[in-house]
mmCIF file of the C-alpha atoms, coordinates in Angstrom:
data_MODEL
# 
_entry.id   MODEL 
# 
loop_
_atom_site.group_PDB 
_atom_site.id 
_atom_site.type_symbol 
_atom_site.label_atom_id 
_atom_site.label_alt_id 
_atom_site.label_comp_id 
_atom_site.label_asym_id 
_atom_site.label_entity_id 
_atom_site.label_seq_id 
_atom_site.pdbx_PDB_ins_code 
_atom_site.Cartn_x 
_atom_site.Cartn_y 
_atom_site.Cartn_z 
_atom_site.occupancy 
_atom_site.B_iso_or_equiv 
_atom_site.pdbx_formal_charge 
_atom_site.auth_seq_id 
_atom_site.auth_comp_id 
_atom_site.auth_asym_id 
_atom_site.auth_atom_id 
_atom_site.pdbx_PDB_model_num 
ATOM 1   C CA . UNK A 1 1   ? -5.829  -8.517  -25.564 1.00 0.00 ? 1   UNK A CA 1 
ATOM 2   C CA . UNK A 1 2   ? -4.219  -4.939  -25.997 1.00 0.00 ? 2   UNK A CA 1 
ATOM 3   C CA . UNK A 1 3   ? -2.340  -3.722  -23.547 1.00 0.00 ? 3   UNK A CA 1 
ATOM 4   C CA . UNK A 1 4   ? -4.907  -0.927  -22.723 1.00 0.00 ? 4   UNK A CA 1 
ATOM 5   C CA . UNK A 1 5   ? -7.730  -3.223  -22.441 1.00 0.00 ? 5   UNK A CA 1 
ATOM 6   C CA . UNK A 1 6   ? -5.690  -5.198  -20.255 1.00 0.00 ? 6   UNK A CA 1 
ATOM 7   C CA . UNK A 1 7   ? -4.771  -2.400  -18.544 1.00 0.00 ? 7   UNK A CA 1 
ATOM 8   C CA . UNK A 1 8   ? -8.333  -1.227  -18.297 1.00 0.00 ? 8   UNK A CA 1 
ATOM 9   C CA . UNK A 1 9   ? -9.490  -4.612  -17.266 1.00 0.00 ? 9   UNK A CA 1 
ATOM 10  C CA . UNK A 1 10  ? -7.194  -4.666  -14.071 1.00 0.00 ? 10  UNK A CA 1 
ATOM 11  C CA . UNK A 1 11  ? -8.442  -1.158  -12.791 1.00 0.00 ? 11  UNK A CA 1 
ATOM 12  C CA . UNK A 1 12  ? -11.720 -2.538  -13.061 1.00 0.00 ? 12  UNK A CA 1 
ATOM 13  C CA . UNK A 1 13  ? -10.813 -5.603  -11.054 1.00 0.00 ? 13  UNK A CA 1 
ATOM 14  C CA . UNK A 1 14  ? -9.352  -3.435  -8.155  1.00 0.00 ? 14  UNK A CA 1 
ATOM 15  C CA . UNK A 1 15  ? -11.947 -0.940  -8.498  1.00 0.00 ? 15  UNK A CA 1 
ATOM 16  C CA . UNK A 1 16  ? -14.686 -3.676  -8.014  1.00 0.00 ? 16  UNK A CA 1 
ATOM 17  C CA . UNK A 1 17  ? -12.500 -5.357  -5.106  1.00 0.00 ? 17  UNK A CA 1 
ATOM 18  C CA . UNK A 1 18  ? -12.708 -2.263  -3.220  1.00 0.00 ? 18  UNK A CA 1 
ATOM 19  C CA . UNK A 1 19  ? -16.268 -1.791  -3.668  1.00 0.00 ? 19  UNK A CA 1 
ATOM 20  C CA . UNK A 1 20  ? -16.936 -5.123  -2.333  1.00 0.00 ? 20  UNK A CA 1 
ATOM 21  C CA . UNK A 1 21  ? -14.481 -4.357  0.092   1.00 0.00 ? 21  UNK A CA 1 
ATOM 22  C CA . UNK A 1 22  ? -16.826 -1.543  1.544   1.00 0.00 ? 22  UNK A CA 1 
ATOM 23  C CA . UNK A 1 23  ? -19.853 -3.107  0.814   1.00 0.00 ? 23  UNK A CA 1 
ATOM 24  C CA . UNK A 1 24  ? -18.756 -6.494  3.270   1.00 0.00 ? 24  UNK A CA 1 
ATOM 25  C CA . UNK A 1 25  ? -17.486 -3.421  5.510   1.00 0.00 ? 25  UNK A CA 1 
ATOM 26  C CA . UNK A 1 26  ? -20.822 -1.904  5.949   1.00 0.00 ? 26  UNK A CA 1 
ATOM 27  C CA . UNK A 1 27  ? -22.561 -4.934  6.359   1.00 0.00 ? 27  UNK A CA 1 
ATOM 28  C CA . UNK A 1 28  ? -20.497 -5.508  9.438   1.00 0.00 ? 28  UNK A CA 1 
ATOM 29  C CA . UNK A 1 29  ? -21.082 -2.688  11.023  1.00 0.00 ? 29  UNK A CA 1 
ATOM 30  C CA . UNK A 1 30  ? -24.267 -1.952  9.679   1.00 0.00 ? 30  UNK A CA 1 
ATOM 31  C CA . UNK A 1 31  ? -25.832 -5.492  10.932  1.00 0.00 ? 31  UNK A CA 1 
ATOM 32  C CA . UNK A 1 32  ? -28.655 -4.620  13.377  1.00 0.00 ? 32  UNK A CA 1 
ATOM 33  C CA . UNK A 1 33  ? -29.483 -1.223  12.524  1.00 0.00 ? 33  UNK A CA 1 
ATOM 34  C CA . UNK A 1 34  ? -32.769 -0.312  10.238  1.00 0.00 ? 34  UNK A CA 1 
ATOM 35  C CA . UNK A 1 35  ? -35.920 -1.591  10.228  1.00 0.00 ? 35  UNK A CA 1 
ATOM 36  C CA . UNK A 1 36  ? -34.828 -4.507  12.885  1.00 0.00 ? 36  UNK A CA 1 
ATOM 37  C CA . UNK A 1 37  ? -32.449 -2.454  14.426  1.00 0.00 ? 37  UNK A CA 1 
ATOM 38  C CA . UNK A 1 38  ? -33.339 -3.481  17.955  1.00 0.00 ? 38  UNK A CA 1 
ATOM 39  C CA . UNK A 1 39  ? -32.084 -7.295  17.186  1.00 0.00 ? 39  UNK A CA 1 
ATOM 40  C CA . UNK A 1 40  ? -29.003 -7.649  18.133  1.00 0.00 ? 40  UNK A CA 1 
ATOM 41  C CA . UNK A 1 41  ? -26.059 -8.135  15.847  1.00 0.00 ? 41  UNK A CA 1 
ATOM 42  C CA . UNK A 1 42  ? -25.589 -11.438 13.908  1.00 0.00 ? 42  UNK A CA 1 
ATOM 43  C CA . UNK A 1 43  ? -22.233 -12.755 14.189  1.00 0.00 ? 43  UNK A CA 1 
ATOM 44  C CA . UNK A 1 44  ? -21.796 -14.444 10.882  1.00 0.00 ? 44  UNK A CA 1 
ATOM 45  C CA . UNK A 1 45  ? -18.292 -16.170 9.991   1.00 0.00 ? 45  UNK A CA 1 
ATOM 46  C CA . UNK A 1 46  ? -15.714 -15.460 8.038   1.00 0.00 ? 46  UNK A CA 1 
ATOM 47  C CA . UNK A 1 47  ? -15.872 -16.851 4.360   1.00 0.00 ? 47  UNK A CA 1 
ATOM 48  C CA . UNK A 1 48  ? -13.034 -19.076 3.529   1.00 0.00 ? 48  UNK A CA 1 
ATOM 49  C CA . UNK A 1 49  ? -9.562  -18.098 2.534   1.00 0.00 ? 49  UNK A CA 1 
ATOM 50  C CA . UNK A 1 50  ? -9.033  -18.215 -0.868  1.00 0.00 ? 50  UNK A CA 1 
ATOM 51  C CA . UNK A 1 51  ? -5.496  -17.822 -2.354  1.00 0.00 ? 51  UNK A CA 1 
ATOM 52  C CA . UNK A 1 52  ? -3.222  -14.867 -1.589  1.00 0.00 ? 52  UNK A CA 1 
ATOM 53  C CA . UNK A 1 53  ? -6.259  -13.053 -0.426  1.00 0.00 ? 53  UNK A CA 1 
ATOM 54  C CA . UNK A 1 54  ? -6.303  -11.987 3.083   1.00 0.00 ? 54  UNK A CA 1 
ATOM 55  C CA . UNK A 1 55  ? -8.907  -11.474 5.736   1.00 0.00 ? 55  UNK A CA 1 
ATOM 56  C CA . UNK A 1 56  ? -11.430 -8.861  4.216   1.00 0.00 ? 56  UNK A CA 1 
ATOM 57  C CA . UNK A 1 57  ? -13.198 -7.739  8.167   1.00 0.00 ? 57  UNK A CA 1 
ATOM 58  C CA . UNK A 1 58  ? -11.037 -5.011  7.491   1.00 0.00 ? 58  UNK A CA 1 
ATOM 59  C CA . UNK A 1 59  ? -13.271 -2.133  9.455   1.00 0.00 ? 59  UNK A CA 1 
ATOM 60  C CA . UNK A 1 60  ? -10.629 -2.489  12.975  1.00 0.00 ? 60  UNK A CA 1 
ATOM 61  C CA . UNK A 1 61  ? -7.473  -2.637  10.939  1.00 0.00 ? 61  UNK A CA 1 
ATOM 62  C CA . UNK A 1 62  ? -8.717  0.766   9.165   1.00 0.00 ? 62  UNK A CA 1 
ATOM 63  C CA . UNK A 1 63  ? -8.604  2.577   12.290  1.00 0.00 ? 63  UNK A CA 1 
ATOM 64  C CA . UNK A 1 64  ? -5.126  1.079   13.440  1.00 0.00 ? 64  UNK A CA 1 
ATOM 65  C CA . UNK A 1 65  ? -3.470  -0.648  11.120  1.00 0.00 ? 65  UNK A CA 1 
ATOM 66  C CA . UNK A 1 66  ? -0.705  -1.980  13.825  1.00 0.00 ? 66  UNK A CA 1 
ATOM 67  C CA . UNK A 1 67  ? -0.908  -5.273  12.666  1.00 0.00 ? 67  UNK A CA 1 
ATOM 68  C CA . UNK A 1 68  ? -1.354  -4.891  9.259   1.00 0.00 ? 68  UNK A CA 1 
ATOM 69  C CA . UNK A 1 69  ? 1.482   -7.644  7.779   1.00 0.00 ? 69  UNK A CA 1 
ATOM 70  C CA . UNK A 1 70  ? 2.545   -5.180  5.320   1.00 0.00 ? 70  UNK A CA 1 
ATOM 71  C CA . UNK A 1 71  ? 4.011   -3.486  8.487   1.00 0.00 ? 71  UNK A CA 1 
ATOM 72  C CA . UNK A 1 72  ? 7.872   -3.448  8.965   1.00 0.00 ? 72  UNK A CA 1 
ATOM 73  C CA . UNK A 1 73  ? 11.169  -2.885  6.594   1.00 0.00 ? 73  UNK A CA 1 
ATOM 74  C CA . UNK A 1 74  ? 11.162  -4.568  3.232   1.00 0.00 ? 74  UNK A CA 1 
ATOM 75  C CA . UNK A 1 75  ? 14.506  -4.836  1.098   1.00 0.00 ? 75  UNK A CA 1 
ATOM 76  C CA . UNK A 1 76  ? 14.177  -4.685  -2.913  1.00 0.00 ? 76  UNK A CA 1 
ATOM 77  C CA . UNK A 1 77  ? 14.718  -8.432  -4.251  1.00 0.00 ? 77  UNK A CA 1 
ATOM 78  C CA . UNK A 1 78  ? 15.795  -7.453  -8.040  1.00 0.00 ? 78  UNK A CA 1 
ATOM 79  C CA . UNK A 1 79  ? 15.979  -10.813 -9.017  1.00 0.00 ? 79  UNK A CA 1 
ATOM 80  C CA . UNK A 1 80  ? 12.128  -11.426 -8.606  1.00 0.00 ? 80  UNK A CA 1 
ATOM 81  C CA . UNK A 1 81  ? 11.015  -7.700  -9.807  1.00 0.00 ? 81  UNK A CA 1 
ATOM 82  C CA . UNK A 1 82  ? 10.856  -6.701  -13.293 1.00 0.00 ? 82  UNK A CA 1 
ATOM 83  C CA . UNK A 1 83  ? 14.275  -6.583  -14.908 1.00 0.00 ? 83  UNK A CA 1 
ATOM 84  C CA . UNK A 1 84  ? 13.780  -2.772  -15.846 1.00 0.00 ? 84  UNK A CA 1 
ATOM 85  C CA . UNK A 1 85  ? 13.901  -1.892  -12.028 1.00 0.00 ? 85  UNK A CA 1 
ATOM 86  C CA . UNK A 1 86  ? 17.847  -2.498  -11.906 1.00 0.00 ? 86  UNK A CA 1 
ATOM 87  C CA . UNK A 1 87  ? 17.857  -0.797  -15.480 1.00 0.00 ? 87  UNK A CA 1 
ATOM 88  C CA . UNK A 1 88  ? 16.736  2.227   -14.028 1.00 0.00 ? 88  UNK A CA 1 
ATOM 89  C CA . UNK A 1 89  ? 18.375  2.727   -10.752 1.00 0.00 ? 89  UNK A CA 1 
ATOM 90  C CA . UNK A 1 90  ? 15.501  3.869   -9.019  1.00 0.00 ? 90  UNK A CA 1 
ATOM 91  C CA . UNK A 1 91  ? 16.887  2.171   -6.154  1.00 0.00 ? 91  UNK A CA 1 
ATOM 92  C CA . UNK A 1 92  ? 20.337  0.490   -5.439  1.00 0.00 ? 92  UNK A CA 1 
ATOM 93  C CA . UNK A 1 93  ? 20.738  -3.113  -3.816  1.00 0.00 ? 93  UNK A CA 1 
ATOM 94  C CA . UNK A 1 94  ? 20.040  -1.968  -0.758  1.00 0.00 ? 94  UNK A CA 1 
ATOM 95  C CA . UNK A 1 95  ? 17.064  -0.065  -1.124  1.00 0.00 ? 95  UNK A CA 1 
ATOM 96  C CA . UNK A 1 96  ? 14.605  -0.235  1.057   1.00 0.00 ? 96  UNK A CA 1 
ATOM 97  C CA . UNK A 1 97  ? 10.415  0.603   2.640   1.00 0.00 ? 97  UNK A CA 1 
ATOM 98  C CA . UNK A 1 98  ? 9.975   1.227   6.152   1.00 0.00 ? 98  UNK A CA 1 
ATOM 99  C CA . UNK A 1 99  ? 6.215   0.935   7.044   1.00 0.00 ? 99  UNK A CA 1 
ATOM 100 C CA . UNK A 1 100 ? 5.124   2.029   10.525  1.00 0.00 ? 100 UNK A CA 1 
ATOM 101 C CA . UNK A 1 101 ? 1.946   2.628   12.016  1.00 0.00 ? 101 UNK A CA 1 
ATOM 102 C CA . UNK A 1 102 ? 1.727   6.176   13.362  1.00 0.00 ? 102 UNK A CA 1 
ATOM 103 C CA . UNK A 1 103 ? -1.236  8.196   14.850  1.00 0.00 ? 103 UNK A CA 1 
ATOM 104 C CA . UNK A 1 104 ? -4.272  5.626   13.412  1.00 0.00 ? 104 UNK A CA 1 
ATOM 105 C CA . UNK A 1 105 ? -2.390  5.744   9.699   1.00 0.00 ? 105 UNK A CA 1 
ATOM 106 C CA . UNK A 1 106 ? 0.673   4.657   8.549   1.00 0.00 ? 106 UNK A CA 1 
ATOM 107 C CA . UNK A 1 107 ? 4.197   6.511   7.970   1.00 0.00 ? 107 UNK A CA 1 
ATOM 108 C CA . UNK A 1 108 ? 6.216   5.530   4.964   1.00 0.00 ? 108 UNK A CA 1 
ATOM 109 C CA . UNK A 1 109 ? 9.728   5.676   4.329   1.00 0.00 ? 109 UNK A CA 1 
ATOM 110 C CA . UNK A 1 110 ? 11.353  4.707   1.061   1.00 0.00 ? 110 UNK A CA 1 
ATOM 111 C CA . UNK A 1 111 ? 14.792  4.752   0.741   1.00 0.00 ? 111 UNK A CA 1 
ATOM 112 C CA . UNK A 1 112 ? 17.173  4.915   -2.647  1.00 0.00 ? 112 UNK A CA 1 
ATOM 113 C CA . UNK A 1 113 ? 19.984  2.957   -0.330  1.00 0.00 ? 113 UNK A CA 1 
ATOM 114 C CA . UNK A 1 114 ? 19.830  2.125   3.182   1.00 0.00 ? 114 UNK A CA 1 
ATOM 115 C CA . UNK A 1 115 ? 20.947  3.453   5.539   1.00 0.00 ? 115 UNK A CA 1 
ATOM 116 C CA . UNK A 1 116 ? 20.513  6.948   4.261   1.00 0.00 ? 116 UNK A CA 1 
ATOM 117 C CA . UNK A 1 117 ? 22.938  9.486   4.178   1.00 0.00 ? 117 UNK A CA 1 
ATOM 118 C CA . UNK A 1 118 ? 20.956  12.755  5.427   1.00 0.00 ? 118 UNK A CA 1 
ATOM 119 C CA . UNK A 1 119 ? 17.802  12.865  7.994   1.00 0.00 ? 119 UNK A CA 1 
ATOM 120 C CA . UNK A 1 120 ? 16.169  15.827  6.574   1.00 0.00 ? 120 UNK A CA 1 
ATOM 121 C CA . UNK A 1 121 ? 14.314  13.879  3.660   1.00 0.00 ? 121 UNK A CA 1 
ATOM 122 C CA . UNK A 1 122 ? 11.126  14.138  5.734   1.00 0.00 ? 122 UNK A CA 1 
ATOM 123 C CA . UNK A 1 123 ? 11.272  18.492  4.727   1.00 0.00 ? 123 UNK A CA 1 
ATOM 124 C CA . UNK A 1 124 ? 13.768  18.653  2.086   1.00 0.00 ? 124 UNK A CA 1 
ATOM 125 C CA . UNK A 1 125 ? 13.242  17.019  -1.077  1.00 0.00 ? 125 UNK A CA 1 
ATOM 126 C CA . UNK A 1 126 ? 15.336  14.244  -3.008  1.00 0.00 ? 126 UNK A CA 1 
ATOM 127 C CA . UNK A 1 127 ? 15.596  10.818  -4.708  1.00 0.00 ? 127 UNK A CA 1 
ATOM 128 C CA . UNK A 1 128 ? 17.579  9.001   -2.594  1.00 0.00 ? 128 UNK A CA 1 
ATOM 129 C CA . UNK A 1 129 ? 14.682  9.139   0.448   1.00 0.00 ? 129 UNK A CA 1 
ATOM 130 C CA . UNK A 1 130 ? 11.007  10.469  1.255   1.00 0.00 ? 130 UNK A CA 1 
ATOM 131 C CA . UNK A 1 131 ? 8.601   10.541  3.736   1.00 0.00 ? 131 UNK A CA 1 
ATOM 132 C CA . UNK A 1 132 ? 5.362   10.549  3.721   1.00 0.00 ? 132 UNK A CA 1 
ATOM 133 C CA . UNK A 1 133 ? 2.044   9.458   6.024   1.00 0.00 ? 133 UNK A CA 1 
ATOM 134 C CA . UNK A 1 134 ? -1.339  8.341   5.462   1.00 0.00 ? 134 UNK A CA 1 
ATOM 135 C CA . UNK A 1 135 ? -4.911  6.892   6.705   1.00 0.00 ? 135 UNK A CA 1 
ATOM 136 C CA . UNK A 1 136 ? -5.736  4.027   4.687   1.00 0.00 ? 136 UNK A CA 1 
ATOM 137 C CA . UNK A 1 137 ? -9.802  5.689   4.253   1.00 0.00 ? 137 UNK A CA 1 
ATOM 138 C CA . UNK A 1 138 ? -9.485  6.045   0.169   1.00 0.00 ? 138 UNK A CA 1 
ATOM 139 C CA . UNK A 1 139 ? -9.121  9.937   0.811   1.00 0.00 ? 139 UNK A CA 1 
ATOM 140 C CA . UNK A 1 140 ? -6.840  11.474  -1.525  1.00 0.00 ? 140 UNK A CA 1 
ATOM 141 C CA . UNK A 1 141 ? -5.875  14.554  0.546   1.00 0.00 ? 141 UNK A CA 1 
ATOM 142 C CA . UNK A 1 142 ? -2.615  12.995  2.172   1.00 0.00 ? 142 UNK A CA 1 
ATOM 143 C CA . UNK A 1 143 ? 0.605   15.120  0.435   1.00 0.00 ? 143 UNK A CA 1 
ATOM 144 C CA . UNK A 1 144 ? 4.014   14.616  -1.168  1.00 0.00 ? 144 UNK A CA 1 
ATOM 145 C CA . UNK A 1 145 ? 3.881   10.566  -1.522  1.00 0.00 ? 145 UNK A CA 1 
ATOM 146 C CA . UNK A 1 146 ? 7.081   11.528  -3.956  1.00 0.00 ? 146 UNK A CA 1 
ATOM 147 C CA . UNK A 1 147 ? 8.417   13.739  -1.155  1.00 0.00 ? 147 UNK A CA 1 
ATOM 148 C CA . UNK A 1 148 ? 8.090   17.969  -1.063  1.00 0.00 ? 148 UNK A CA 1 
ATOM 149 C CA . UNK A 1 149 ? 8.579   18.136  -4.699  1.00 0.00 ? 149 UNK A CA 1 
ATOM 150 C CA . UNK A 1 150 ? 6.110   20.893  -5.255  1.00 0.00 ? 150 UNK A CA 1 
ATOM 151 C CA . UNK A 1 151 ? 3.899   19.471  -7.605  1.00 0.00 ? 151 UNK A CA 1 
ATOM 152 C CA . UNK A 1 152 ? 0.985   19.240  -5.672  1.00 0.00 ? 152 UNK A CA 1 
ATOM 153 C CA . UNK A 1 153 ? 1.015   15.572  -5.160  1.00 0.00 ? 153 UNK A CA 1 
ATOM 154 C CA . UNK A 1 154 ? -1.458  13.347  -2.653  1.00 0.00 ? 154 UNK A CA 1 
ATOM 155 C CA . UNK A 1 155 ? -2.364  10.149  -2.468  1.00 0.00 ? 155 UNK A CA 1 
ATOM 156 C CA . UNK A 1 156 ? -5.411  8.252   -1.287  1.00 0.00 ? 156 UNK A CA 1 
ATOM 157 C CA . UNK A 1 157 ? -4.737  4.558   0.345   1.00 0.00 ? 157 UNK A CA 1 
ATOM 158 C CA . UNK A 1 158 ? -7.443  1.873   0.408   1.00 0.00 ? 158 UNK A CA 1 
ATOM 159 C CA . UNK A 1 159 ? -7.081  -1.602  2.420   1.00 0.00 ? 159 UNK A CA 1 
ATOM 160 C CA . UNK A 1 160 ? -8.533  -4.322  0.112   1.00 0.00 ? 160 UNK A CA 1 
ATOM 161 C CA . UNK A 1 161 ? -8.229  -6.888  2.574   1.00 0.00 ? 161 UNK A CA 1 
ATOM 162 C CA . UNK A 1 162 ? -5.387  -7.149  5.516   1.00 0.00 ? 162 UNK A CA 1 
ATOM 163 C CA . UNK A 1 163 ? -2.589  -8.489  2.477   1.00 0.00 ? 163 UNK A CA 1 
ATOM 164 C CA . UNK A 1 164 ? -3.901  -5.696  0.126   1.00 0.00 ? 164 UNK A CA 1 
ATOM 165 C CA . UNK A 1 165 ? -3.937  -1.954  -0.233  1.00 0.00 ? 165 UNK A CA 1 
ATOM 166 C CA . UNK A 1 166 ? -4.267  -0.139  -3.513  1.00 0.00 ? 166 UNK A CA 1 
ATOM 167 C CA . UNK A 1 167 ? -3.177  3.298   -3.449  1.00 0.00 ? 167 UNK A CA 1 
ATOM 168 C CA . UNK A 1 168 ? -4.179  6.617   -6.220  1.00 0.00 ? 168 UNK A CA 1 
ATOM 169 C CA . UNK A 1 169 ? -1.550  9.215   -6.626  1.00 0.00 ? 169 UNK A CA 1 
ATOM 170 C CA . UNK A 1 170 ? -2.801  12.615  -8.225  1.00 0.00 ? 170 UNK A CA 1 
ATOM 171 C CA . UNK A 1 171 ? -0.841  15.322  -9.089  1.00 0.00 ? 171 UNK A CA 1 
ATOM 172 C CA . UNK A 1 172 ? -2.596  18.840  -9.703  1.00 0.00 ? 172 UNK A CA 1 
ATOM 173 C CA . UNK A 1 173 ? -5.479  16.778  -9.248  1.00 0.00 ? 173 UNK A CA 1 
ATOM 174 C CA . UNK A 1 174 ? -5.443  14.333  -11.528 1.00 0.00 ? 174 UNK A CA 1 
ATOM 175 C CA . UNK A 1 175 ? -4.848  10.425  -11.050 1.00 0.00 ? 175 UNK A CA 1 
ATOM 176 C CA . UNK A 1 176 ? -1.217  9.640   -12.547 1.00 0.00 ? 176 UNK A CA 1 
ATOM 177 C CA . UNK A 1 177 ? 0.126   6.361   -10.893 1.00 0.00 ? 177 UNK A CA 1 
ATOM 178 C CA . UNK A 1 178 ? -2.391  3.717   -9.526  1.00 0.00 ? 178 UNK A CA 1 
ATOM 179 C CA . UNK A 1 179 ? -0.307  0.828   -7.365  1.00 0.00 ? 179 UNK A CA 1 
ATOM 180 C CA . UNK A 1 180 ? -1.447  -2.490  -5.502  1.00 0.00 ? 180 UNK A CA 1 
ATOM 181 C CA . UNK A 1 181 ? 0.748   -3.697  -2.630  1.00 0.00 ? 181 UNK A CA 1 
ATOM 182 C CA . UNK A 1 182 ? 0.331   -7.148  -2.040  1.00 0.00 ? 182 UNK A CA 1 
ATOM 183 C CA . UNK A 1 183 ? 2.030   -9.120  0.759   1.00 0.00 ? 183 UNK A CA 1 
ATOM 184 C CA . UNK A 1 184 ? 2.268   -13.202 0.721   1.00 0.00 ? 184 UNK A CA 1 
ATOM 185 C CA . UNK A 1 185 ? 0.624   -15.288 3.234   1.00 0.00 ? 185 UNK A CA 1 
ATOM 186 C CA . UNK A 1 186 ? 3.642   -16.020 5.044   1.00 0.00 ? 186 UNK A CA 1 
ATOM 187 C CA . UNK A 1 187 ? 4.211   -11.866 5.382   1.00 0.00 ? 187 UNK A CA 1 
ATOM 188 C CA . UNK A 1 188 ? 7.682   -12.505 4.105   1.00 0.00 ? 188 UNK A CA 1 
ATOM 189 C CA . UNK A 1 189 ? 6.819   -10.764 0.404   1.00 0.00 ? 189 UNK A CA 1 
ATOM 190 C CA . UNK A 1 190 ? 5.537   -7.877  -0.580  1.00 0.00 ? 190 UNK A CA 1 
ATOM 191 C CA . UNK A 1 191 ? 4.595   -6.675  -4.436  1.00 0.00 ? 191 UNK A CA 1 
ATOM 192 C CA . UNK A 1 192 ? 3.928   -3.569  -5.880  1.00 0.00 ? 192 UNK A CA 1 
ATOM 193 C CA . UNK A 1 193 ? 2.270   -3.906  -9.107  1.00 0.00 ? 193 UNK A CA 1 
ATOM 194 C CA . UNK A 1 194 ? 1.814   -1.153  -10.598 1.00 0.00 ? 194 UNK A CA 1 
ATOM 195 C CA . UNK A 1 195 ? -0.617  0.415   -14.170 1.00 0.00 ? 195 UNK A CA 1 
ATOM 196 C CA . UNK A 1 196 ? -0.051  3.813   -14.810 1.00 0.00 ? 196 UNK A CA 1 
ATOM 197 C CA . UNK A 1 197 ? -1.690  6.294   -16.912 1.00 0.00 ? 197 UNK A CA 1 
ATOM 198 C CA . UNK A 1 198 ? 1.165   6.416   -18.935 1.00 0.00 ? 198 UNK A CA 1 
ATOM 199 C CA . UNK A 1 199 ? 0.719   2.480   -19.762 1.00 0.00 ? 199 UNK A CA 1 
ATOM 200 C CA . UNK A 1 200 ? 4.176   2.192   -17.943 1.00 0.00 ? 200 UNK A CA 1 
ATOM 201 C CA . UNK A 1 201 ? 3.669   -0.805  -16.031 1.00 0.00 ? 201 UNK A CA 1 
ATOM 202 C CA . UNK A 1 202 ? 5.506   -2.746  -13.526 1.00 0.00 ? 202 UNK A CA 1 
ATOM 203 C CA . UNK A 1 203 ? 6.794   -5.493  -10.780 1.00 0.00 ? 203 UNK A CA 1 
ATOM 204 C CA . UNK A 1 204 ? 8.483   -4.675  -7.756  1.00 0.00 ? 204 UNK A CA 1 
ATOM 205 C CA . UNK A 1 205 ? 9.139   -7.050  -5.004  1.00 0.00 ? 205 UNK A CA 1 
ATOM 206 C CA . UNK A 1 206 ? 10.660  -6.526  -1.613  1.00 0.00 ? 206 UNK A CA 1 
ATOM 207 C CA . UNK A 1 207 ? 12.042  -8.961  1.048   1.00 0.00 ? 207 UNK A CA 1 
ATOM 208 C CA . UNK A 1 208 ? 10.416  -8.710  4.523   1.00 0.00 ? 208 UNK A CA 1 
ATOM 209 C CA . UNK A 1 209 ? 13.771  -8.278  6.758   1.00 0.00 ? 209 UNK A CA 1 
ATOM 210 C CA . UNK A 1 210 ? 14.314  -6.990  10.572  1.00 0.00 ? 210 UNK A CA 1 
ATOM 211 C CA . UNK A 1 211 ? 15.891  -3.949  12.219  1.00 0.00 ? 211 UNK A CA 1 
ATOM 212 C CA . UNK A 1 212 ? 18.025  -3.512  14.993  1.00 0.00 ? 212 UNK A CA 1 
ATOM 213 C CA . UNK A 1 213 ? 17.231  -1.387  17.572  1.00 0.00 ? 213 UNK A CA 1 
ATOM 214 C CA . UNK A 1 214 ? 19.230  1.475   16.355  1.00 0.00 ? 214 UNK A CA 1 
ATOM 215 C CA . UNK A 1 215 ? 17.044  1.718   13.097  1.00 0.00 ? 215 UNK A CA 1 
ATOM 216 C CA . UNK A 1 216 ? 19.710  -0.042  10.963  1.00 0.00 ? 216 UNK A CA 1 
ATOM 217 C CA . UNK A 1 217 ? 19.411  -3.494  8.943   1.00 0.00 ? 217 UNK A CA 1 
ATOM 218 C CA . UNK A 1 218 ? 20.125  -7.026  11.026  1.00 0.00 ? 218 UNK A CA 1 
ATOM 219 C CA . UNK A 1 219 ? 22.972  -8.711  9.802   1.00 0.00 ? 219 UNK A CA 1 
# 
């Protein structure tokens, strides 16, 4: 298989995850309504769990995604990633992704090194840290994922299931990086895997590890 069919086959994997994603979605809270829409709800179960895939009754967690497991700080591991992410010095050995929920969305913070060295990075662009916020509703109207680098970045955030979100960065208005955060069972992994237009693809994995108080890594 070519690399762009393989390539092609993955966004059509995602792309059909999400759509049954929404479909399950409606059916829960669509169950009553219609032609018997005086019935009350039926409460089916769950299906079972199958591998890394998490729950998929996704419709609360939308609205506050609190308790989301991809939320908390998360260390690169280089060993596990791809071998070109130390090649490129994206990010040092401390680098680091704070995820916190925030006003029914989530607030992201991805840092070069940790701790950072200025507090402005929310306003004032650079690589070494960014900020940037978003409701996970597949709307791609949420701006500067890459920090205020004026290109007219946004980026549009779906949840797959709770261990899953797949996220669509455009820039000028066009999709240029598609990524799927994954986090383990356990909640102590996550993975970004990412396909971009550009065929660059890639592995990154991050350590789930906790803060103190004063925003700073536990030793």
């Amino acid at each position: 298989m070519s690399t762009h069919t393989g390539r092609f086959a993955l966004v059509a994997i995602v792309a059909i995850s999400i759509f049954v994603s929404g479909m399950l979605v409606q059916g829960q809270e669509g169950r009553g309504r219609g032609r018997q829409g005086g019935q009350a709800p039926q409460n089916f179960p769950e299906a079972p769990p199958i591998g890394f895939i998490g729950s998929y009754r996704v419709a609360p967690d939308k609205m506050d995604p609190s308790k989301l497991p991809i939320i908390g700080a998360w260390r690169i591991n280089f060993d596990k990633s791809d071998p070109s992410m130390r090649a490129q010095k994206r990010f040092t050995e401390t680098g680091m992704n704070i995820y916190t929920a925030v006003d029914g969305g989530i607030k992201t913070e991805t840092f070069l090194f940790y701790p950072p060295k200025r507090n402005d990075y929310k306003t004032v662009f650079g690589d070494d840290a960014r900020e940037y916020w978003f409701k996970l509703d597949g709307k791609n109207i949420y701006k500067d994922p890459q920090g205020p680098n004026g290109l007219g970045q946004t980026v549009g955030m779906w949840l797959v299931d709770r261990n899953t979100l797949y996220r669509e960065r455009m820039t000028k208005g066009v999709v240029d990086e598609r990524v799927m955060y994954r986090v383990s069972p356990d909640g102590q992994t996550l993975v970004w895997t990412n396909f971009n237009a550009d065929g660059a693809s890639g592995h990154v994995v991050w350590d789930r590890i906790k803060l103190t108080p004063t925003h700073g890594p536990a030793h």
